[in-house]
C-alpha positions as CSV (number, residue, x, y, z in Angstrom):
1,X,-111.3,-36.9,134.1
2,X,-114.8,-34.9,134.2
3,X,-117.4,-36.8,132.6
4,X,-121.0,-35.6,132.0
5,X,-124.1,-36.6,133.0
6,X,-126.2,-38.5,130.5
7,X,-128.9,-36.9,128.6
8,X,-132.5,-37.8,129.3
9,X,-135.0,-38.2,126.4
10,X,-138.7,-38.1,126.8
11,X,-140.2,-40.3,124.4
12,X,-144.2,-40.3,123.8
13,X,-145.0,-43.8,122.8
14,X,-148.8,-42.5,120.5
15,X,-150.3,-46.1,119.5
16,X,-153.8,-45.2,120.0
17,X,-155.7,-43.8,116.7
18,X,-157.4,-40.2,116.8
19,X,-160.8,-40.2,116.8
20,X,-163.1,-39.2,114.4
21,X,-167.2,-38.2,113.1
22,X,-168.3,-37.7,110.0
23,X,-170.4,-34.9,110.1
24,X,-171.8,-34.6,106.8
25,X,-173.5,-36.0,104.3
26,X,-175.7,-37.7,107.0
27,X,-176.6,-41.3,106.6
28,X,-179.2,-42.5,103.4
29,X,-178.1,-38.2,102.1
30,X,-179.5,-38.4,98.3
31,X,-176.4,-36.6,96.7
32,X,-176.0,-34.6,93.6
33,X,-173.9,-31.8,91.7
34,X,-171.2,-30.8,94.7
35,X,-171.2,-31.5,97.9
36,X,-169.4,-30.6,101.3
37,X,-167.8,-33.1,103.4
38,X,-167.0,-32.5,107.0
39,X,-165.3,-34.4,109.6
40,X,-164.6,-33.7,113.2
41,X,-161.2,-35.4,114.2
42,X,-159.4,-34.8,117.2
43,X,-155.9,-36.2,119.0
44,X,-153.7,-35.5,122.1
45,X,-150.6,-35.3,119.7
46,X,-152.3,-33.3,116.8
47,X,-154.1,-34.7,114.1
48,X,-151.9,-34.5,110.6
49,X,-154.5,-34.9,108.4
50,X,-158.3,-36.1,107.1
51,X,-158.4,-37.9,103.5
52,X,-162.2,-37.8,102.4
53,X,-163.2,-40.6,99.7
54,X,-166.4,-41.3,97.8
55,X,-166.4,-45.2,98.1
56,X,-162.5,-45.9,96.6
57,X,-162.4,-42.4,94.9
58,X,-160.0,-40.0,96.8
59,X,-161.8,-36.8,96.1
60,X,-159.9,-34.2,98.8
61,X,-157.8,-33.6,101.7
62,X,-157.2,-31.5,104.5
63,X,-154.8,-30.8,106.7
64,X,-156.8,-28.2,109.4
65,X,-159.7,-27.8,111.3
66,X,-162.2,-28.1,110.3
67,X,-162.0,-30.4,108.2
68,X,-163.7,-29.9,105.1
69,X,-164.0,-30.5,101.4
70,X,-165.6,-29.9,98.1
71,X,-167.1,-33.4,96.3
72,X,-167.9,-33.6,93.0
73,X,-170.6,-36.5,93.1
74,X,-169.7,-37.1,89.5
75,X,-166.7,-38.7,89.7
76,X,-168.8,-42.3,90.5
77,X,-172.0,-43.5,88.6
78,X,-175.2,-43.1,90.7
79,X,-176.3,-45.4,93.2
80,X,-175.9,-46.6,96.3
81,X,-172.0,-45.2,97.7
82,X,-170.4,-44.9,100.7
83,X,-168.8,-41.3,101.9
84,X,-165.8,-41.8,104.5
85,X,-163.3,-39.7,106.0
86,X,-159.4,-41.5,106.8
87,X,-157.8,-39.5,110.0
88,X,-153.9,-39.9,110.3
89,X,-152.9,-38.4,113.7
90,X,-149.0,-36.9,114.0
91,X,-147.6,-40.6,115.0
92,X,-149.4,-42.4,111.7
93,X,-152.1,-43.8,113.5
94,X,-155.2,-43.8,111.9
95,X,-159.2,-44.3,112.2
96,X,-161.8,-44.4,109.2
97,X,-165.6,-43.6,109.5
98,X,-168.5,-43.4,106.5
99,X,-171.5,-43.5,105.6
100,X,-174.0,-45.0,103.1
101,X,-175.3,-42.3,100.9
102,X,-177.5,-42.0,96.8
103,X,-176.0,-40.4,94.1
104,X,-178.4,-38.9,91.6
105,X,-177.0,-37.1,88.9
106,X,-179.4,-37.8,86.1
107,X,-182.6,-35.9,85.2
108,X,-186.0,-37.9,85.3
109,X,-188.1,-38.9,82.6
110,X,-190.7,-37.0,81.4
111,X,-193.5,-36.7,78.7
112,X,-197.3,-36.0,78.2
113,X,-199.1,-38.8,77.2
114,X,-202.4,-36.9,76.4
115,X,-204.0,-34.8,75.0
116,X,-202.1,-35.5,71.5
117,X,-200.1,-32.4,69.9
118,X,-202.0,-30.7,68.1
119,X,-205.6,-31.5,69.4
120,X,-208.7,-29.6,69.4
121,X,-210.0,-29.9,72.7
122,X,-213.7,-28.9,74.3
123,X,-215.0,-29.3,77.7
124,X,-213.6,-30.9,80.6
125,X,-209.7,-31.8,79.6
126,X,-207.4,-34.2,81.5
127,X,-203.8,-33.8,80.8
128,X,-201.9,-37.0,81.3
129,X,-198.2,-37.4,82.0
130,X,-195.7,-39.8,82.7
131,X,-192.5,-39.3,84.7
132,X,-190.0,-41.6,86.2
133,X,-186.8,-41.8,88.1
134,X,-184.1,-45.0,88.1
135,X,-182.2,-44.4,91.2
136,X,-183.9,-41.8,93.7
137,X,-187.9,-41.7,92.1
138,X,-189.7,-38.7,91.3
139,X,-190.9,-36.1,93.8
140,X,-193.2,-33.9,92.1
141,X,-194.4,-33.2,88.6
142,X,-195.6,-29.9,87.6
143,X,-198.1,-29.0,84.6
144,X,-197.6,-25.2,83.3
145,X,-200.0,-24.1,80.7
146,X,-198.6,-21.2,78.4
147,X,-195.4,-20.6,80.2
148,X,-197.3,-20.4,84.2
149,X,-197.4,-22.9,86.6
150,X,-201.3,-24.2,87.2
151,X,-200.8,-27.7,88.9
152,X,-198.7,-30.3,90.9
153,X,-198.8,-33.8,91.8
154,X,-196.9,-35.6,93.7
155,X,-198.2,-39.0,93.6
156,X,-198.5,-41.2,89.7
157,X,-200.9,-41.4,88.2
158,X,-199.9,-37.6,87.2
159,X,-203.4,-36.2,86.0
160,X,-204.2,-32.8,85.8
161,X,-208.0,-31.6,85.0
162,X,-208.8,-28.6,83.2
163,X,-211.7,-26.7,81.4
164,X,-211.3,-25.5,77.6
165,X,-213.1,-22.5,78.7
166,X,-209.7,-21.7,80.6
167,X,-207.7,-22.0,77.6
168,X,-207.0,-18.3,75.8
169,X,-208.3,-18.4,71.9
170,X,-205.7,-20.2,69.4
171,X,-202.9,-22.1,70.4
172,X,-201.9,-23.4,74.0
173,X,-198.6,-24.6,75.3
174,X,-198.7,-27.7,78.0
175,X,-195.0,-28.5,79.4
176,X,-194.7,-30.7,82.2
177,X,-191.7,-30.4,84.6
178,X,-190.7,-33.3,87.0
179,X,-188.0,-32.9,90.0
180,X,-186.7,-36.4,91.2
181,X,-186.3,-36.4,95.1
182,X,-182.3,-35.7,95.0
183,X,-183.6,-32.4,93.3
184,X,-182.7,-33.3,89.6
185,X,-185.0,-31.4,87.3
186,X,-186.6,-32.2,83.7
187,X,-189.4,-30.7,81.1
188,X,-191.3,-32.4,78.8
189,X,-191.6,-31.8,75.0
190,X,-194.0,-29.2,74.8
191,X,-197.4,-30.1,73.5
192,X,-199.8,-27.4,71.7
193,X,-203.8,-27.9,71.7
194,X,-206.5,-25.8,70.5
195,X,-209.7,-25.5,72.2
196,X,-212.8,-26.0,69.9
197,X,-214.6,-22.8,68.1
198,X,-214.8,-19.5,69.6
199,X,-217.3,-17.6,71.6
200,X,-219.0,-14.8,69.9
201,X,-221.7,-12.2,71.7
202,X,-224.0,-11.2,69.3
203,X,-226.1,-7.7,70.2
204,X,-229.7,-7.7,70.7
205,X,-230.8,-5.5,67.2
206,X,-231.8,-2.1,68.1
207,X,-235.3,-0.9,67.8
208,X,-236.0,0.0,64.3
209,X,-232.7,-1.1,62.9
């Protein structure tokens, strides 16, 4: 009888993993609030998908290029974390890559430590504050003086000089403001002082009066 020829099969033997960059955060990134992760991950068969984790916390996944998600840093206490991106090519092969990164999500400390609420102040006034950070350290503290910014400092001690002569008659608001360096921001209680007496121009008494 007839018989037919045997079918051929091509068969792609893929054993060797995609590859992959992790394009953002960047390495030592101080993180906060949400962030985007990216990864570049390329294969001769396709690449099926990219998982992205914040160190065992799988926080998105994405099938297409480019490969990106939305992290919401909150989901791990701050510190020291890694960011990595899992690629799984089209045969199940797969490659890792991360990074070590900061996460900052608390506000700094902040206060002013003199002049006292409440004090009547004359002449030359320093304005002492105190500001700290746990995980990232502060960047900058700012002094505003009724409501506008007049000074910043970047390094402690955080002294600020002013003049009661500057001050406007009656009460004055001092609120300090530090910004830790992942970009966290806090103010300080406000303080009120008072400079000392007012002045008063007296007119020169006109002949005969």
């Amino acid at each position: 009888g007839l018989t037919s020829a045997p079918l051929l099969h091509s068969i792609t033997q893929d054993e060797e993993p995609p590859a992959l960059e992790l394009l953002a955060p960047g390495a030592g990134a101080l993180l906060r609030g949400t962030i985007a992760a990216e990864a570049r991950a390329t294969d001769l068969n396709g690449i099926a998908d990219v998982q992205f984790r914040l160190d065992e916390v799988t926080v998105g996944l994405d099938a297409a290029p480019p490969f990106r998600v939305s992290v919401d840093t909150a989901v791990v206490p701050d510190g020291l974390r890694v960011v990595s991106a899992l690629a799984r090519d089209r045969a199940g092969n797969l490659r890792s890559a991360g990074v070590p990164v900061t996460v900052d999500n608390t506000r700094p400390e902040v206060r002013i430590v003199a002049p006292a609420p409440g004090a009547v102040v004359v002449g030359p006034i320093e304005v002492l504050v105190e500001a700290a950070d746990a995980t990232s350290g502060v960047a900058q503290v700012e002094l505003a003086v009724n409501g506008t910014s007049r000074s910043v400092a970047e390094t402690p001690p955080y002294r600020f000089m002013m003049d009661s002569k500057e001050l406007r008659p009656g009460t004055n608001v001092l609120v300090a403001r530090a910004i830790d360096r992942a970009g966290n921001g806090a103010e300080s209680v406000p303080v009120s002082i008072v400079p000392s007496g007012m002045t008063v121009e007296i007119s020169e008494p006109r002949d005969g009066a």
